[in-house]
N, C-alpha and C positions, 0 to 999 in steps of 0.2 A: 225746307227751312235750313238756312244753314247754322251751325254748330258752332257757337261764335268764343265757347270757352277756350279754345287756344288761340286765341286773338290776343294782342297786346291791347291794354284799355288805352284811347284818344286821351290826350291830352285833358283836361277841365276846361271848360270856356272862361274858367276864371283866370286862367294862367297867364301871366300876362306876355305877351310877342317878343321875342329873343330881337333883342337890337344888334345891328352887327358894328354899334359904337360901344360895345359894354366894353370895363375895363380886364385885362386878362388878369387868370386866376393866379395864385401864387405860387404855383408848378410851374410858371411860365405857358399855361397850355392859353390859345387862344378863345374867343366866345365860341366857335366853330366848334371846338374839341371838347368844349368842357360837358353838352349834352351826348357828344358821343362814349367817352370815356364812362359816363355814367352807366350807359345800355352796355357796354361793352364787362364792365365790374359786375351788371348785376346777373350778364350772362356766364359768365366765367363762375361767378358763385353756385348757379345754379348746374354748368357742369361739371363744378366739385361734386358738388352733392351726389351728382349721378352716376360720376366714376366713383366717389366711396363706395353708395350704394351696392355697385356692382363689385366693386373689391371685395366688400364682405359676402357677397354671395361669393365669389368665388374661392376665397377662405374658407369659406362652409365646405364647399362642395370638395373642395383639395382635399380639408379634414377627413369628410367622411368615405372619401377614395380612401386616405390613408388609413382609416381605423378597419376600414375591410381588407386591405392590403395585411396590416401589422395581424389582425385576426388570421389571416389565412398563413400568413409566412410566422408568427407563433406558436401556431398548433402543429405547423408542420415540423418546427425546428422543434419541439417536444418529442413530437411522436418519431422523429429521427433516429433522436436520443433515446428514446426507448427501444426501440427497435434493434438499432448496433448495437446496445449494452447485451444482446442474445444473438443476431448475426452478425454483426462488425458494421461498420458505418457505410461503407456503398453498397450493402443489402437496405442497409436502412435507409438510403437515398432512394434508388430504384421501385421498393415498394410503395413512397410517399407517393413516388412523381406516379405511380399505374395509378392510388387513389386516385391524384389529382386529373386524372384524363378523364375517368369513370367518372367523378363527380360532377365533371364539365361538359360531359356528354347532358345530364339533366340540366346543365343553367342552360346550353346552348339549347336543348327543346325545350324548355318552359317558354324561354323568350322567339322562339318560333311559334308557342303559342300563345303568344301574345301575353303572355305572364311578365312582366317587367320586373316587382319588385320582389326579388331573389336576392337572397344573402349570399356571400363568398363562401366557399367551403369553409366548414371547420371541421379539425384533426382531431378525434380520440384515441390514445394509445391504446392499441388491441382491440381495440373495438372499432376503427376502419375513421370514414369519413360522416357527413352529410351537410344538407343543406335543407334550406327551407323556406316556403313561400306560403301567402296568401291563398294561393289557388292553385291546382296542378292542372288547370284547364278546364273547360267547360264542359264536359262531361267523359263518363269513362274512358272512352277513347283515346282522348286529351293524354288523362292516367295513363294511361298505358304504353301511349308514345314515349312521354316523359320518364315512364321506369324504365324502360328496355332501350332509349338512346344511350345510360349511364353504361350499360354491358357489353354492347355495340363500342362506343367508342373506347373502352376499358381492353377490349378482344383486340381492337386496333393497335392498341400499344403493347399492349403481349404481345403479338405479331410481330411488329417491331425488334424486339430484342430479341424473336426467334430468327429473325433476317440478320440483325447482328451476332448470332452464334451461329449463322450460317457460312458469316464470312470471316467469323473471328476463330471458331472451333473453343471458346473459352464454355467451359461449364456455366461459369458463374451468368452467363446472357438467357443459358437455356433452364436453366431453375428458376430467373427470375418470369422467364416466358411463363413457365408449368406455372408459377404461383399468381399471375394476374392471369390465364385462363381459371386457376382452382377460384377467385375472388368472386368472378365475376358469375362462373358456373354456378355458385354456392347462391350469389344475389336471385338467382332465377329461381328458387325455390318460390311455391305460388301459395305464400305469406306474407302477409301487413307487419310490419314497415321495408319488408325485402323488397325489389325488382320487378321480382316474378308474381309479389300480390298485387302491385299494378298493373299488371297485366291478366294477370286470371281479372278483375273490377271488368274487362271490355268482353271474357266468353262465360264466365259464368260463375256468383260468386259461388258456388259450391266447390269450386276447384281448388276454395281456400281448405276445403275438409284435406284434401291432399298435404297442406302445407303443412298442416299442425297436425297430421300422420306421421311426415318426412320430420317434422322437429322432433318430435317423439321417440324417434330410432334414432334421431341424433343421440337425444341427451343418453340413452341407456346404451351406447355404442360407444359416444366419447364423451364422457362426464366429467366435459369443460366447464370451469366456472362462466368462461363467457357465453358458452354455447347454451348454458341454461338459460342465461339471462336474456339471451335474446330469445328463447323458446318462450320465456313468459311472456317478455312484451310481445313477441308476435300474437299467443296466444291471447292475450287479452284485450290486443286492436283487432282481431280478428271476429273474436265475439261482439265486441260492439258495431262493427261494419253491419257483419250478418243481420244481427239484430236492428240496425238503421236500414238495411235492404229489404227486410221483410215488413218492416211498419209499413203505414199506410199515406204515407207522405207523399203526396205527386213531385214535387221537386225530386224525390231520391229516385222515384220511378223515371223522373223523365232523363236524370243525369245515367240511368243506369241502361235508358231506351238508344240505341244506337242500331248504325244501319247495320244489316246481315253481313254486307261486304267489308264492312269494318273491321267485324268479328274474322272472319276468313284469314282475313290478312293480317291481324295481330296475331290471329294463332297459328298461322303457317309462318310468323317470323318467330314465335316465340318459340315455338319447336325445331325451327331451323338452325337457330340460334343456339337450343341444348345438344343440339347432335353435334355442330361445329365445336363445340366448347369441350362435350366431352371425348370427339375423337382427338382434337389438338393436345387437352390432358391426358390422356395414353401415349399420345406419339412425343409428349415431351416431359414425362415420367422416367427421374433419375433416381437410379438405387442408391442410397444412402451407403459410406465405406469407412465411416467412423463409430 
């Protein structure tokens, strides 16, 4: 049967037959013009409509490009600001932009895992970057990709600026290397909401008991305001995980059920990844002369 609602409706049999003696309109248009003119107006109206239509959607979508742009490039231009007011403004440049490569490392694998709607980075002064999604994949695995792409690509750009202090000889390339190796090194500890606790979710959640050992000797070694604060939040996402991992939920069993070979491979890259990070932090370890 065919589907006759985009059909233009026939004429009425009451209509009565266009004479080609009628007299012309007062536009001058002839009997000939004056039915076309009509079809022609009431198409033209209906492709307004449809380019409004679509103009406002594309005003939406400009907008909300720009309010994730203006979010991203605000928090940065804050956290700049913060930054050079204690090492001068192209420290404070340099550290934004390693955030912003590490933070881009997790948009670009969430939406390799088919995670689409991810927010643009946001900036906290001294307290780093993040971002955030709906879902960080469809099971641990997923997790785990997702945290250890942020440090991966984060090592990349510290690399970077040790290839520019290779050709440049300036200190200032090779402290900035040391300190997005130290960033990134720090993320891989294997505690929630760090790096390294998405990745302990794919070999085993007890390697969280490690993460909130290692916070632990943080905070009584260096008794950072920040450093606690994030000891608490970790410690307290940490307890609730564990505690969701051990209930008796099949949904939590089956996101936490993944293949053997999965496991292998997340943790031979996630310890390949602490050896690299911490041999590069040795080899690009500068004594301080002030």
């Amino acid at each position: 049967m065919t589907d006759d609602r985009w059909i233009p409706p026939s004429a009425p049999a009451s209509d009565p037959p266009l004479s080609t003696n009628a007299p012309a309109s007062p536009e001058g248009l002839g009997p000939a013009q004056a039915p076309r003119r009509g079809l022609l107006s009431r198409l033209g109206g209906v492709g307004v409509a449809i380019a409004a239509f679509f103009g406002k959607i594309k005003l939406v979508l400009i907008a909300l490009t720009k309010v994730k742009f203006l979010v991203t490039a605000g928090s940065m231009a804050v956290s700049i600001v913060a930054y050079a007011s204690i090492w001068g403004w192209k420290f404070g440049v340099g550290f934004v932009l390693l955030l912003l490569v590490h933070e881009y490392g997790h948009v670009i694998q969430l939406r390799r895992e088919g995670v689409k709607d991810v927010s643009a980075p946001l900036f906290i002064p001294f307290m780093g970057a993040l971002i955030w999604a709906k879902s960080l994949g469809g099971d641990a695995a997923a997790e785990a990709r997702t945290g250890l792409a942020g440090p991966i690509l984060g090592s990349v750009g510290a690399l970077a600026c040790l290839i520019v202090y290779a050709f440049t000889g300036e200190d200032f390339w090779r402290a900035l290397a040391y300190t997005g190796f130290f960033l990134n090194l720090f993320n891989l500890l294997p505690i929630s909401p760090l790096d390294g606790g998405r990745a302990a979710a794919a070999l085993s959640p007890w390697v969280w008991l490690l993460g909130v050992f290692g916070m632990v000797v943080l905070v009584l070694t260096i008794p950072n305001p920040i450093i606690i604060l994030i000891a608490v939040v970790s410690i307290y996402q940490t307890y609730n995980r564990f505690k969701q991992f051990r209930s008796a939920d099949p949904a939590v069993r089956e996101y936490y059920a993944i293949e053997r070979r999965q496991r292998i491979m997340i943790g031979a890259t996630y310890l390949l990844l602490i050896v690299v990070l911490a041999g590069a932090l040795s080899a690009t370890h500068l004594e301080r002369t002030l």
